[in-house]
SEKETOR-446267 format. One line per 2 residues: number of its first residue (from 0); their letters; for each residue x, z, y of C-alpha. Coordinates in steps of 0.001 Angstrom, whole numbers, plus 524288, in hexadecimal, padded with zeros to 5 digits. Layout:
% SEKETOR-446267
NUM = A = X Z Y  ...
***
This chain:
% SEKETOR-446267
0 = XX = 80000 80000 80000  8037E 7FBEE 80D77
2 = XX = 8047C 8045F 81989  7F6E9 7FFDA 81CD3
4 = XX = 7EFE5 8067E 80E9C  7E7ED 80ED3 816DE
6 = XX = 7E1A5 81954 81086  7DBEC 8163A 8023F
8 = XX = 7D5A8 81D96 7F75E  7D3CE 82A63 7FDF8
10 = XX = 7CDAF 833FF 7F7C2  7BD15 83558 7F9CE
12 = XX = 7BEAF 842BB 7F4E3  7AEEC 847C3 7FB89
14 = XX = 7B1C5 857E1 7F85E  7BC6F 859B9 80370
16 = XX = 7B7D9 85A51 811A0  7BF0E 84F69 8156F
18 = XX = 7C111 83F62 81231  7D088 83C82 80F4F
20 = XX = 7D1D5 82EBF 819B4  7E1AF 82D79 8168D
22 = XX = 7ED24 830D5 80EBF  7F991 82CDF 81226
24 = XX = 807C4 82EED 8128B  8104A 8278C 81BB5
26 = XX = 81EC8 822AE 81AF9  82338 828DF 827FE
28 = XX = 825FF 834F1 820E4  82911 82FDD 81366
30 = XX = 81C14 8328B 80D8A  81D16 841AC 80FAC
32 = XX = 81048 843FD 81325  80294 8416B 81003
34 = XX = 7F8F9 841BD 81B56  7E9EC 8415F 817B6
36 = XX = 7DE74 83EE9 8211C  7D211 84250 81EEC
38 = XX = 7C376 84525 82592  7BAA7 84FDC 82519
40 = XX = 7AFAC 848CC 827B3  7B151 8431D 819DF
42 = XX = 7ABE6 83781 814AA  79F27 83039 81BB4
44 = XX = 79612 8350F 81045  79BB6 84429 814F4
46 = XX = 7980E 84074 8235C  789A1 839F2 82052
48 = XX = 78829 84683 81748  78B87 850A5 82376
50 = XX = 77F64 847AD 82C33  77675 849CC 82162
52 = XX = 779FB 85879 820AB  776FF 85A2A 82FAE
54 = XX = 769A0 851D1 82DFC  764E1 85A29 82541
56 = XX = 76AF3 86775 82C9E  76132 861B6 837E6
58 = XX = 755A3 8602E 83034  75503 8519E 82CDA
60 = XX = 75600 84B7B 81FAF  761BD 841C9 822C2
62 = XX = 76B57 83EEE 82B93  7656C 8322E 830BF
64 = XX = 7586A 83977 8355C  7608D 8433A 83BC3
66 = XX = 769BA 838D1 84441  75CF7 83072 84607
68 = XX = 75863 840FA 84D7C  762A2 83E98 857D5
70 = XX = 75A71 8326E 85DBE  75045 834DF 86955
72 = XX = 7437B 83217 86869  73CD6 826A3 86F91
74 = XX = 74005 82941 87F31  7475E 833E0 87C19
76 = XX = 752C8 837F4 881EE  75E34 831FD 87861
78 = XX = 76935 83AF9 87C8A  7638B 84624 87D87
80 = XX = 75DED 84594 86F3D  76B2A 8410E 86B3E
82 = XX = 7714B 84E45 8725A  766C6 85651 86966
84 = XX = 76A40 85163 85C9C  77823 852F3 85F4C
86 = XX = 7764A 860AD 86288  76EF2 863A0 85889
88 = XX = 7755C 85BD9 84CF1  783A9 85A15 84FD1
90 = XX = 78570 86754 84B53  77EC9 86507 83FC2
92 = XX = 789E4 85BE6 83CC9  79522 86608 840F1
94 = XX = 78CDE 86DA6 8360F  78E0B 86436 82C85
96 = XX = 79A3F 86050 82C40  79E38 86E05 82C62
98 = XX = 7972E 870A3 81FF3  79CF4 8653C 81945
100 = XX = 7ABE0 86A48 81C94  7A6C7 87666 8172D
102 = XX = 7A155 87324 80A87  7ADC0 86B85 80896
104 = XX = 7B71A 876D0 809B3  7B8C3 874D0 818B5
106 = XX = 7C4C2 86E5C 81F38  7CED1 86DD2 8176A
108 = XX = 7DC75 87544 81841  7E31A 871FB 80C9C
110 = XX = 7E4BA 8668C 80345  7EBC9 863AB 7F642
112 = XX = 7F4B3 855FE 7F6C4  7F5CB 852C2 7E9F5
114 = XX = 80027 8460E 7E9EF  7FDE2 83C06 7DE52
116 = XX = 8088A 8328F 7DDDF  81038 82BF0 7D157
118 = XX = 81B93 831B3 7C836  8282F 82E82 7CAAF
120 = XX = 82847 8271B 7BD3F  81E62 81E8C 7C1F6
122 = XX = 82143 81E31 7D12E  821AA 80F27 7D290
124 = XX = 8169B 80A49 7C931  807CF 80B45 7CAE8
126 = XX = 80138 816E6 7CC00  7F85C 81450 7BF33
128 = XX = 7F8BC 821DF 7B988  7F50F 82FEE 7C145
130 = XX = 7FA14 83712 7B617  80791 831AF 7BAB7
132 = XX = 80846 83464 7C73D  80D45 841A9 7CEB4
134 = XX = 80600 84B5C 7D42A  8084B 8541D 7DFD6
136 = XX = 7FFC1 85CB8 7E7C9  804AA 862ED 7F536
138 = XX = 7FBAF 86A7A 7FD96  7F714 863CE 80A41
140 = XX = 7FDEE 8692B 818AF  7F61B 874E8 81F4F
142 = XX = 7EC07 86E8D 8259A  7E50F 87260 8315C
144 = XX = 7D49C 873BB 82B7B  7D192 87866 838B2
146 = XX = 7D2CD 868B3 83DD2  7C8C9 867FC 832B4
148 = XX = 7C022 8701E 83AFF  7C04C 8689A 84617
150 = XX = 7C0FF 858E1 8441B  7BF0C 8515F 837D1
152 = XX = 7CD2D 84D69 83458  7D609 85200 82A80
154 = XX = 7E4F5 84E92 82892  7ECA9 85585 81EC6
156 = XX = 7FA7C 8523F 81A4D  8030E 854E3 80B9E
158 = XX = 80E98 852AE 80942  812BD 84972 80147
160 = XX = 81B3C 84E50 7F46C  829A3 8488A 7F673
162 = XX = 82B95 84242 7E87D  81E29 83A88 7EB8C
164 = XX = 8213D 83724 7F946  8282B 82B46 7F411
166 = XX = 81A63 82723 7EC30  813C5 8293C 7FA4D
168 = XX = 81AF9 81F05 80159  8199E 81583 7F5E0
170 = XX = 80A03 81808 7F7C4  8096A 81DEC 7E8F3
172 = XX = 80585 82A6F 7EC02  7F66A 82F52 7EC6F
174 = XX = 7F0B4 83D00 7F01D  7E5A3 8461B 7EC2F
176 = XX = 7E031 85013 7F51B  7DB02 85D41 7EF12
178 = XX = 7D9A5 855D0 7E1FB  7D202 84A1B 7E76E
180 = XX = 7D362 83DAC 7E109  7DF9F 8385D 7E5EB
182 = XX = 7E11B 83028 7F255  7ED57 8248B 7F4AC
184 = XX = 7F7D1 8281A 80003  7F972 81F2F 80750
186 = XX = 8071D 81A3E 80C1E  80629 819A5 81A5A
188 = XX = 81370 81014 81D8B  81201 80A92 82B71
190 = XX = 81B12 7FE1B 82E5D  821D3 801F7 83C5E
192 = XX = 8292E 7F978 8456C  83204 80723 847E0
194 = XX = 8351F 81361 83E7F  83436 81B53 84935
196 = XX = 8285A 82380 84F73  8212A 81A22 859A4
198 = XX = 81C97 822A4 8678C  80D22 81FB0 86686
200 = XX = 805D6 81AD3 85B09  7F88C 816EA 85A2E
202 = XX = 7EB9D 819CF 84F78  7DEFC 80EE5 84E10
204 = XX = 7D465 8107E 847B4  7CDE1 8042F 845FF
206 = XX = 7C1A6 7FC6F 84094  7C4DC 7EE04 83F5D
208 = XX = 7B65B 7EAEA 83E4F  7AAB2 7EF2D 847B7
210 = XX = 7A61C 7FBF9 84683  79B3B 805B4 849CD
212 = XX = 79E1D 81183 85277  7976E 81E15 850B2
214 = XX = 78C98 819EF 85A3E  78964 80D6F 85003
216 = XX = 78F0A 80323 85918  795F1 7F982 854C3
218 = XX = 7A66B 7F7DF 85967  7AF6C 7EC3D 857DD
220 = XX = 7BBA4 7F0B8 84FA3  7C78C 7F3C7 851BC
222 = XX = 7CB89 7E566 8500B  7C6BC 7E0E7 85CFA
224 = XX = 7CEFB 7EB66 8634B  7DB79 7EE6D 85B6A
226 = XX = 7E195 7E55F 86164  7E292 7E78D 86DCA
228 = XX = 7E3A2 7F506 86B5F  7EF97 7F24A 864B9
230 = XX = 7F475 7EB65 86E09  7F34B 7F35B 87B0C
232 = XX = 7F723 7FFF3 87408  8041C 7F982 870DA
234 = XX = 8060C 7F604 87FFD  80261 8047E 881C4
236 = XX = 80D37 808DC 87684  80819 80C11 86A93
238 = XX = 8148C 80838 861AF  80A8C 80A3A 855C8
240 = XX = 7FE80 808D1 84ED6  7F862 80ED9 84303
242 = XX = 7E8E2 807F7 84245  7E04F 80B03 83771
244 = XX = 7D4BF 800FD 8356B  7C7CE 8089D 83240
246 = XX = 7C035 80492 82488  7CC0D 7FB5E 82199
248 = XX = 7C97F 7F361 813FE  7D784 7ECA2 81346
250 = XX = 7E3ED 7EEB8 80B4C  7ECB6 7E939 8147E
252 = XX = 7ED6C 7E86C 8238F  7EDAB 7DA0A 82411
254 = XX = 7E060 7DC2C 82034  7DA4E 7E191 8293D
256 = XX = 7D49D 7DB3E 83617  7DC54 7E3E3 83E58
258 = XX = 7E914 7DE3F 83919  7EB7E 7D26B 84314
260 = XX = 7E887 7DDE2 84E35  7F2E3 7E7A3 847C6
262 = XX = 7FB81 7DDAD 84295  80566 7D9E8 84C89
264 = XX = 80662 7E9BF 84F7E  8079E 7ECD9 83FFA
266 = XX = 81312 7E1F4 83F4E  81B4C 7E89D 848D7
268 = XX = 818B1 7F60B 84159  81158 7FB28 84B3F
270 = XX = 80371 7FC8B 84520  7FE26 7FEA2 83900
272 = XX = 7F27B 7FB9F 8342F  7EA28 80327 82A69
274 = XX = 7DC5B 80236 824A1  7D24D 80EDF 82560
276 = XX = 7C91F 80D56 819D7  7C1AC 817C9 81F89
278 = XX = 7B4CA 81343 8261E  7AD38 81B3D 8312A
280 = XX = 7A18C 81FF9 82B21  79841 81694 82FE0
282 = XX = 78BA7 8198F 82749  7836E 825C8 82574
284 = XX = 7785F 8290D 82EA2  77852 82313 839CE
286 = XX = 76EA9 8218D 8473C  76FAF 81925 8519D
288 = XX = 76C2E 81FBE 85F63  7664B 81B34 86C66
290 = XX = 77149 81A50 874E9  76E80 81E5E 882B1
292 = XX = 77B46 821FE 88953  789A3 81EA8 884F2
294 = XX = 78C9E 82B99 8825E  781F0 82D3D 87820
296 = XX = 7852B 82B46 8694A  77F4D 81EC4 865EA
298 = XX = 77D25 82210 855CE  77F5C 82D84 84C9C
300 = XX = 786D3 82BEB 83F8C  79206 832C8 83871
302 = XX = 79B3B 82DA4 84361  7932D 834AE 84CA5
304 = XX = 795F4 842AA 8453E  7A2B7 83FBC 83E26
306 = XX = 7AB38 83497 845F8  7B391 82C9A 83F4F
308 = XX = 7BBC0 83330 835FF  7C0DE 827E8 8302D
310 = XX = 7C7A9 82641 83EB6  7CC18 83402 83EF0
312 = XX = 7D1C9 832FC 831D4  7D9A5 82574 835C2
314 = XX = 7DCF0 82C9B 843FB  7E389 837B5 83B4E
316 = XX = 7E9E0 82F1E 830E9  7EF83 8270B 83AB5
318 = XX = 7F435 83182 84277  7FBED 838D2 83875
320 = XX = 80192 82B27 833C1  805FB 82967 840C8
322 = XX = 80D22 83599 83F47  81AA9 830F1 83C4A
324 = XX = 819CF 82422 8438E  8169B 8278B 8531E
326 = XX = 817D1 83388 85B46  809DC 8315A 862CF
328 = XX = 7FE22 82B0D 85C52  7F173 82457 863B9
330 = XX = 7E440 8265A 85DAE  7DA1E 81E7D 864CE
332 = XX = 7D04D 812A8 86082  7D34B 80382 862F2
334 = XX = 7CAF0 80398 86E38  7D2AA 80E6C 875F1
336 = XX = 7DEF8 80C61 87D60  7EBA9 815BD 88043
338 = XX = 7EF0A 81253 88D4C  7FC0A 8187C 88F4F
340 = XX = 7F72B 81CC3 89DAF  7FB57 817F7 8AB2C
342 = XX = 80A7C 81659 8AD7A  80E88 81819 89F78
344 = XX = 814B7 80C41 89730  8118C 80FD0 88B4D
346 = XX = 80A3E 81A48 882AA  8159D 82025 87EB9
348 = XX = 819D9 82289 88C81  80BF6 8276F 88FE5
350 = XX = 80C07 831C8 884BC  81BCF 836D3 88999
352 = XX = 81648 83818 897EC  80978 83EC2 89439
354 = XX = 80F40 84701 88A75  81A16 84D26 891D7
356 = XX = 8108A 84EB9 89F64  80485 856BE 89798
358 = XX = 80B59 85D49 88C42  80F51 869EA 891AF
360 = XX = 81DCC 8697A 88A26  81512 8681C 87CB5
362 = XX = 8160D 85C11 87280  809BC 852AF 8748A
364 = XX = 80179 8519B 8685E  7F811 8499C 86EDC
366 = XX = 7F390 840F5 87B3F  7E577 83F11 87CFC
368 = XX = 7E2A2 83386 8827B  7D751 8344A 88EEA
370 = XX = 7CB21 82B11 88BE7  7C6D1 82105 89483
372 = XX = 7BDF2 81517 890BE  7C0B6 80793 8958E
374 = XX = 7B876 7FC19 89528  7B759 7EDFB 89DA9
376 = XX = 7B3E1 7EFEC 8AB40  7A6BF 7EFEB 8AE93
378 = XX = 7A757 7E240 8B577  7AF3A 7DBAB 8AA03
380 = XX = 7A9D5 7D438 89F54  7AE3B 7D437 88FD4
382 = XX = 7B916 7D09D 88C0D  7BBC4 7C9BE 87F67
384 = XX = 7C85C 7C764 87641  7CEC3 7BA9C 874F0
386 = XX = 7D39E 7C035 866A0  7C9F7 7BBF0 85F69
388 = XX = 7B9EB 7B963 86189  7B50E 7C722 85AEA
390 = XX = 7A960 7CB9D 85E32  7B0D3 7D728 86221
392 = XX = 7B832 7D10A 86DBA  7ACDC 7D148 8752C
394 = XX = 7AD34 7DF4D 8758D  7AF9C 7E836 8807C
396 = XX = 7BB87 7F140 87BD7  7CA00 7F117 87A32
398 = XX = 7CBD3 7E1DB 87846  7C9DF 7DFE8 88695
400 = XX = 7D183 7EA93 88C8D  7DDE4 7E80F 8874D
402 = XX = 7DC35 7DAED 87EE5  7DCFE 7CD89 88145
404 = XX = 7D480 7C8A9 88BC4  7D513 7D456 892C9
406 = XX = 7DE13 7D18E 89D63  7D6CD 7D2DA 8AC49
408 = XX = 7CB30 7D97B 8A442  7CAD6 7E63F 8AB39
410 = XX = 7C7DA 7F30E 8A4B2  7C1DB 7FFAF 8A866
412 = XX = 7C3C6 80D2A 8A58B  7B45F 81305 8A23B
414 = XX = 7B08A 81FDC 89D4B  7B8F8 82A6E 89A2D
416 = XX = 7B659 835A8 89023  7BCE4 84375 89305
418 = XX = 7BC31 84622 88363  7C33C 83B01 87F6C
420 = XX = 7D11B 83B16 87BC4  7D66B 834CA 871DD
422 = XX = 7E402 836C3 86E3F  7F3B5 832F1 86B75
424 = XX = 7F94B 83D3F 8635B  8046E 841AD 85D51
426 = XX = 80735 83CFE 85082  80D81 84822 849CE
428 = XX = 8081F 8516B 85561  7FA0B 850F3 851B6
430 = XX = 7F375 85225 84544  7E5E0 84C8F 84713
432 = XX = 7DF65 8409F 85000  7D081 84046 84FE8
434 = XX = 7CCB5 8372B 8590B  7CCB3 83D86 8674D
436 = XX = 7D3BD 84A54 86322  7E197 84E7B 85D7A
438 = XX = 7E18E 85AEA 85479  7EC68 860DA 84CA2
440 = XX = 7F98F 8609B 856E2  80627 86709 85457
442 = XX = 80535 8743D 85A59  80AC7 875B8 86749
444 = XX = 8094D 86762 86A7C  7FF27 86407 8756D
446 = XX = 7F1BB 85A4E 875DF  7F218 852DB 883E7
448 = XX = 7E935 848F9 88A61  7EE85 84090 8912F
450 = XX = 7ED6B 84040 8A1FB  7E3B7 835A3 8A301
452 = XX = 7E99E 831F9 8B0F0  7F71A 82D2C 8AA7B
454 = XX = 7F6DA 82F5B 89C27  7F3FA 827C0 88FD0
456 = XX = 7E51E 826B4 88F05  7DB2F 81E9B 886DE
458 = XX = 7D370 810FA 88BAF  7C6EE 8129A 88237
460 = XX = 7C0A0 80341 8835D  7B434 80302 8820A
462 = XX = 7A8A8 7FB7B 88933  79E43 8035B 89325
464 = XX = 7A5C2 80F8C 895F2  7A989 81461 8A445
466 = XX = 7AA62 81E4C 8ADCD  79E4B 826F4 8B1B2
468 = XX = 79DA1 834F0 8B445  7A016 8401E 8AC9A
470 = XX = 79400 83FA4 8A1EF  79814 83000 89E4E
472 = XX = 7A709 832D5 89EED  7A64E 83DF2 8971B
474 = XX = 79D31 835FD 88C2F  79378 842F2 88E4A
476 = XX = 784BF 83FD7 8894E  77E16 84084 897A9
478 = XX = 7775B 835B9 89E13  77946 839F5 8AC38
480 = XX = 782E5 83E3F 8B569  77B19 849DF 8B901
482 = XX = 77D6C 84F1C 8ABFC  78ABF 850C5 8AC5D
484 = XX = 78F4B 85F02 8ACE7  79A73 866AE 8B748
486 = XX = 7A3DB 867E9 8A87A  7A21A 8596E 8A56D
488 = XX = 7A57D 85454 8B3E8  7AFCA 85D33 8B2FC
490 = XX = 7B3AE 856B5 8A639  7B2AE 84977 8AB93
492 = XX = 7BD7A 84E2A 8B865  7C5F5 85331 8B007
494 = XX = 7C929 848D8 8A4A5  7C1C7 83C29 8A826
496 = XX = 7C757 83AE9 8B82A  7D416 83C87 8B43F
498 = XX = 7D2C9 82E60 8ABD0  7CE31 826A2 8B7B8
500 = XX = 7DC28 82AD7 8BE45  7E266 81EBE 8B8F5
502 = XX = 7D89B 816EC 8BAF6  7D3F7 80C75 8C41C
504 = XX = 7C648 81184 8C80C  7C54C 80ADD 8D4F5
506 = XX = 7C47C 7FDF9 8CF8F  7B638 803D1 8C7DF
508 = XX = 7A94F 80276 8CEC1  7A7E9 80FEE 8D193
510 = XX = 7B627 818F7 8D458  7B64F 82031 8C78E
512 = XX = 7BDBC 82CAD 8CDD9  7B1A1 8366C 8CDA4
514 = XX = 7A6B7 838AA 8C3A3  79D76 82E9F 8C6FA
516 = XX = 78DAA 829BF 8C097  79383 81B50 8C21D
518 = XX = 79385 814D1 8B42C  79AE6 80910 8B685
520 = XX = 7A6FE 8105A 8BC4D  7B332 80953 8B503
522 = XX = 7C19E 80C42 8B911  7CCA0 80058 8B715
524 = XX = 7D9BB 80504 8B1B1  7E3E8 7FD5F 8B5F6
526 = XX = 7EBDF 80312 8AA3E  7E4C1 7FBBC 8A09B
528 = XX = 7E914 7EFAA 8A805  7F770 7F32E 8A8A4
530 = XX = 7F7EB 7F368 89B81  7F182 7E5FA 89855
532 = XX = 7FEC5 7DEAC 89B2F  805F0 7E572 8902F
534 = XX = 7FABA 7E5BB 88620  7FAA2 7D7B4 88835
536 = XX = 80A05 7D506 885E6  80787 7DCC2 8785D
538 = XX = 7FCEC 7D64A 87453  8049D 7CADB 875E4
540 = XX = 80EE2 7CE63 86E77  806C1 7D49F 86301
542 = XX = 7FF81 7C85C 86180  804A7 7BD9A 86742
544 = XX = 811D8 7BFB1 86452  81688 7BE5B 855D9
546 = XX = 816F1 7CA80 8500A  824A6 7D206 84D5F
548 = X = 82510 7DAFD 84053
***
């Protein structure tokens, strides 16, 4: 097996609280170690079982019924019924998945590794006979259950036994897990264009085909927007890039339809590409709702009570695989950008400067990254692709801010959320990613944000978002200015001003410098266009330029 395997065979072992997503060993430390990721949330048939078990803890006899409850009636007032069920039902669900941990023995805090791999008689033929083949069991490292207690994600680590290292590396080595039917390590072997460790790394998560987000609506895939992606994060710095494609099929990398995107990166060893046979859990009970306002949930299903473990689990596994390879790792989605912030050259530059300015003397485990939402200006039209005629091109998104055809399209920074931060960490600093959080540094080490009037921040693209007041900036479920309280003003002062320092608000219809009820109030950032030069000389080279092993 290849360096793109991905995970295989796991174990679907149902009586332990969690679902095993990876198993791997990697050649950056000789196969020493065995790293496992897994998710309490379990396996969708656990997560449609927890729904039915707060149905009926609310009186109705399924879980459809009781999602259908969270509808108003005729002429009702949609939000406000919405606001009720929540109330009264979310906790049901904090109940229910309690009592599932529970009955399962609770998070865990210790595990048997129990290392299968073949005699030394027989070390380079098949593996055709388990009576023949060594067995070793080594007890996991402590782990911390009280991260059990809080999010969904667990990552435990064994070492590896040193007379069966060798069988790692050579991918002949499998694993069972408190006596579970035994799972295949994987050999994780990334080709690099240097031994060393690069500055800033980078983790995807991506669905080459369309998909539905936990509101039901359909999304184009990753495949419309890798690309560019790609290509203005290497203008920004990123020396490397680690993307796992979600409900991957294929043996090989070449076939996937993300290979031509990752391709003239994955040549130069600087991306890898590896498939996620782990789909979101897209079926279950499910309701769509009247959507009245954009802060309103527009459907309930298990996304809407559980995430997306399956993108937790790949966050994780491709953070602790990143562990030997780069000192600071990005974990954001193909449709958010790391500007390195005004005056800097590069990330790596950014993260020195911000680093040594807001540490207080302490090592950095992680810079979180302030949120602001970008999308055409309000007098611009769409923008397609000259790629390729996809019904995706026609989009609003990432393919127009920073891909071809976008030159002299102007941009605009749009609403900003005080909540959101998503993050670069430290790869051997932090121990769990999951999704806008950190959890797990090395003591003594310190969690940062960045200063949104010079640092590294994020450029979320989407289409419809801008500036209002404080209830739209801060996502909050009211309809009307008047509604906003003295705490959330307060709120908006203190993190969401501070983003509009960089940015070129008097070009927007209305000067975005005070709270305002204006709902077309865009700000341009001239950074975005500073950048466009360089983004375009890489593209260039990437793929216009024969590529260079």
């Amino acid at each position: 097996a290849g360096p793109s395997a991905g995970p295989s065979g796991l174990s679907r072992r149902r009586e332990r609280p969690w679902r095993l997503y990876d198993a791997f060993v990697r050649t950056q430390d000789g196969c020493a170690v065995a790293t496992f990721v897994a998710q309490y949330e379990g396996f969708c048939e656990d997560q449609y079982a927890v729904m039915g078990a707060a149905s009926r803890e609310a009186g109705y006899a399924n879980a459809t019924a009781w999602l259908e409850a969270a509808k108003a009636k005729p002429g009702g007032c949609v939000v406000c019924e919405l606001s009720r069920w929540e109330s009264a039902n979310l906790p049901l669900i904090d109940e229910a998945k309690k009592a599932r941990l529970a009955r399962l023995g609770g998070p865990t805090s210790a595990v048997d590794c129990e290392f299968i791999g073949p005699s030394s008689s027989r070390r380079r033929r098949r593996r055709d006979s388990d009576r023949l083949r060594r067995r070793q069991t080594v007890a996991a490292r402590p782990i911390d259950e009280s991260y059990g207690r809080w999010a969904s994600s667990l990552v435990f680590e064994c070492e590896v036994p040193p007379e069966l290292r060798e069988s790692a590396c050579s991918n002949d080595l499998d694993i069972s897990l408190d006596g579970a039917e035994p799972s295949h390590l994987e050999v994780f072997d990334p080709p690099r264009a240097s031994s060393g460790v690069v500055d800033v790394a980078a983790c995807a998560w991506v669905s080459a085909g369309d998909f539905r987000d936990r509101d039901g609506n359909l999304k184009a895939g990753g495949r419309a927007h890798l690309r560019d992606w790609l290509v203005a994060h290497v203008a920004f710095g990123v020396d490397y890039f680690l993307i796992h494609e979600s409900d991957a099929t294929w043996a090989t990398p070449t076939e996937s339809t993300l290979w031509p995107t990752v391709e003239p990166l994955a040549r130069r060893g600087k991306a890898l590409l590896l498939p996620w046979p782990r789909p979101v859990c897209s079926g279950g009970p499910k309701v769509s709702l009247p959507k009245t306002a954009p802060t309103q949930r527009g459907a309930f299903s298990a996304q809407s009570f559980f995430g997306r473990p399956t993108q937790y689990a790949a966050q994780n596994s491709c953070h602790r695989k990143l562990r030997h390879l780069a000192k600071w790792v990005a974990h954001v989605d193909v449709d958010e950008y790391v500007l390195p912030g005004r005056g800097f050259r590069n990330l790596s530059e950014a993260l020195q400067v911000v680093s040594r300015q807001q540490s207080n003397k302490k090592q950095i485990a992680s810079v979180g990254l302030p949120h602001v939402f970008y999308g055409p200006c309000p007098d611009k039209k769409r923008v397609s692709s000259s790629e390729n005629d996809d019904a995706e091109d026609a989009l609003l998104g990432p393919r127009a801010i920073f891909g071809e055809g976008s030159d002299g399209v102007a941009y605009c920074a749009g609403k900003a959320v005080a909540s959101r931060v998503k993050q670069i960490a430290s790869a051997v600093d932090v121990d769990y990613v999951w999704d806008h959080y950190v959890r797990g540094s090395t003591p003594g080490t310190a969690r940062i944000t960045a200063d949104a009037r010079f640092g590294p921040r994020l450029a979320h693209v989407r289409d419809g978002y801008a500036f209002t007041d404080a209830a739209a900036a801060r996502f909050a479920a009211v309809a009307r200015a008047a509604d906003v309280t003295p705490k959330d003003r307060r709120a908006f002062e203190a993190t969401i001003l501070p983003r509009l320092a960089t940015l070129d608000c008097q070009d927007a219809s209305k000067p975005c410098s005070k709270a305002t009820d204006d709902p077309f109030c865009w700000c341009r950032d001239s950074d975005i266009d500073r950048w466009r030069t360089k983004v375009a000389d890489v593209r260039r080279r990437l793929f216009s330029e024969p590529s260079t092993p």
